[in-house]
N, C-alpha and C positions, 0 to 999 in steps of 0.2 A: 230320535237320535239313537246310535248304535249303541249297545255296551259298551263295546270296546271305548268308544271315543269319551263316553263316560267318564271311563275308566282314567284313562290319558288324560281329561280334561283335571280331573280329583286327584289326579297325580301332581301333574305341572303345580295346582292351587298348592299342593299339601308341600311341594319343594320349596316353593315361594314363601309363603309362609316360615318356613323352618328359617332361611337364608334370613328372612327378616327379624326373627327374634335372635339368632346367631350375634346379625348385624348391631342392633339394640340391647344384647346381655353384653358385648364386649364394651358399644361403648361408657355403658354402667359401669361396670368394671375397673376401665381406664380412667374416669371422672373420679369414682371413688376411693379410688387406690391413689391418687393423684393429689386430691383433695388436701390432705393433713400436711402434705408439705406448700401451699399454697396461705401466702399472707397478702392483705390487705394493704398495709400501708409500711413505711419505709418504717417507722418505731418500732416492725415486729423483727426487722430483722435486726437479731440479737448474737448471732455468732461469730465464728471467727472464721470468715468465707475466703478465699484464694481467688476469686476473682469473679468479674462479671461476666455473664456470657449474656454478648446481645445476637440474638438469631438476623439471619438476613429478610428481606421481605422483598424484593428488587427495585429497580430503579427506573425511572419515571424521565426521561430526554436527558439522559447522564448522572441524573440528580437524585436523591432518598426519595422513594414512596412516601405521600404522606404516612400509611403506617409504618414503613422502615424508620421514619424522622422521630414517630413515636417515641419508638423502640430505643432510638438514639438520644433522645430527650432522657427518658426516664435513666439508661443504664448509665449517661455521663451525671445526673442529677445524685443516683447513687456514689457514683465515686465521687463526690465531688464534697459529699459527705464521709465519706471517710470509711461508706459498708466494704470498700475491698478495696486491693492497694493495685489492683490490674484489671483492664479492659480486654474483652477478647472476642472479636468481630467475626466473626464465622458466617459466611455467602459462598455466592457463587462467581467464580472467576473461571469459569471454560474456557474464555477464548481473549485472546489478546484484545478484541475490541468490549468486552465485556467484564466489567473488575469492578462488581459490588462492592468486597471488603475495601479497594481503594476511595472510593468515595465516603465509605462507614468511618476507615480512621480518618480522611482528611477533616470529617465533619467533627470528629474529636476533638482533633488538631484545634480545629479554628476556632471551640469550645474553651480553648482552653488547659485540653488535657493535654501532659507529655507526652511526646512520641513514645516515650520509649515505655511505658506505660499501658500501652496499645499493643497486643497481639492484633496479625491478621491470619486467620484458616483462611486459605484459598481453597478448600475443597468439601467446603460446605453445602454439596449439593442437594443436602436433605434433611431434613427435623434431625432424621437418624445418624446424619455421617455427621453431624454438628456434634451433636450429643457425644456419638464413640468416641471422634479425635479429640473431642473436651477431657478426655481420660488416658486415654491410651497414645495419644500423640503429648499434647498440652502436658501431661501428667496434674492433673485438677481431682481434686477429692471432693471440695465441698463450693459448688456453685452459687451462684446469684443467677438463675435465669430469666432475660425479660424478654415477653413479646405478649403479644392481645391474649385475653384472657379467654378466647375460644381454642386458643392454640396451645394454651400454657397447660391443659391437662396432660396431653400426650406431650409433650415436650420433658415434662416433670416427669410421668412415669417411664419413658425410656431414659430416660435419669438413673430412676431409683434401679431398671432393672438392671441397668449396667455398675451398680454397685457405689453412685455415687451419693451422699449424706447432702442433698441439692435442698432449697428453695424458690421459689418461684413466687415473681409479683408481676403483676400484670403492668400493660401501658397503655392503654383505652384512653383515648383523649380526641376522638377523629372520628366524622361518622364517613366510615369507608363504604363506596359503591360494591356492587356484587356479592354483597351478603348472602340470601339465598345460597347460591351455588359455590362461595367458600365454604358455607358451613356443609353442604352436600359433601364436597371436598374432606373436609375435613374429619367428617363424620365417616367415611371408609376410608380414613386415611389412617383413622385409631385404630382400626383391625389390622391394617397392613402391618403397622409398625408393633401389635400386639403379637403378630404371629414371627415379624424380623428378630423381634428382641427376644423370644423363646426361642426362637432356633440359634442364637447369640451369632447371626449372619453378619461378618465384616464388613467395609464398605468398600469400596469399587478403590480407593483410593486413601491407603489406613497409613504412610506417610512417615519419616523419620520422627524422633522422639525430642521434640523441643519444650524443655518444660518453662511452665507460666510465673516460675519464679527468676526467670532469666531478663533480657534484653529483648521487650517488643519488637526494637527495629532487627533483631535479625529475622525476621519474619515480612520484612518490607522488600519486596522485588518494583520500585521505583523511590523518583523523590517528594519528598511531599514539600509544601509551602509551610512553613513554622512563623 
């Protein structure tokens, strides 16, 4: 074999390489840095939090993913106790035949919780634009965030780096198919959002200012079943 090609061949290996500890030091980083605001069971959470935030997970022949039902279980199970005095459903709603956050609060609803109780973000198209409008739209300082506990590191730390005093507990109750390649997913999805949140990058969609101390249902573009 040539030099040259050697050469190229020790190149390409020694790029790769690099890219892969890159890929493995951030998401160290984002678990670690994550971590301390991350509790265990509903007893830890001890403060005086402004509301829940349950992340989207999408929906299943109109209906919650069993992980979305999760996520829906634990965050009404919270308020239901009394850790925050508001629910705030943050999904994805792009298209008139697609209305995540609708389905999230009706599942509230029929839980039990008040309407009016329930924020809905329609423009939650991402871990990250959940997170920003939880602050800068929402106006939210101090979170309950819930969703699976592969997710809830980076969820937490674009929390913390958007300046919010957040907690995070997981909802793990379901053993979900495509494990593998969520976590592939998930595992370059920490760097992406490591490198959004340094460059403190807007979302596609940063929205009037409705704060979470207000009236859920002005956030309701339909009607629901009470």
């Amino acid at each position: 074999m040539k030099k040259w090609i050697k050469r190229i061949i020790l190149i390409v290996i020694i790029f790769l390489v690099l890219i892969a500890l890159s890929i493995l030091g951030l998401n160290l980083w984002v678990t670690l840095h994550a971590k301390k605001n991350i509790v265990s069971s509903p007893q830890e959470l001890t403060q005086d939090y402004d509301c829940i935030l349950i992340l989207g997970a999408g929906l299943k022949n109109g209906q919650a993913s069993p992980m979305l039902t999760d996520r829906l279980e634990k965050g009404i199970e919270l308020y239901k106790q009394g850790k925050a005095p508001k629910l705030l459903m943050s999904g994805d709603h792009g298209t008139e035949y697609y209305n995540e956050v609708k389905v999230m609060k009706q599942y509230a609803i029929d839980a039990g919780v008040p309407s009016s109780d329930i924020f809905m973000d329609h423009a939650g198209f991402s871990t990250y634009d959940s997170i920003w409008r939880d602050k800068h739209v929402f106006s939210v300082q101090n979170p309950i965030i819930v969703t699976q506990r592969y997710h809830l590191y980076r969820a937490v730390y674009i929390a913390q780096q958007n300046g919010l005093s957040c907690t995070g507990i997981a909802s793990d109750g379901y053993r979900y198919g495509g494990r593998p390649k969520r976590l592939l997913r998930e595992f370059l999805a920490r760097c992406k959002d490591f490198i959004t949140t340094a460059t403190e990058t807007p979302p596609s969609y940063p929205g009037d200012i409705i704060s979470i101390t207000g009236n859920g249902d002005e956030t309701n573009d339909c009607e629901f079943e009470k």
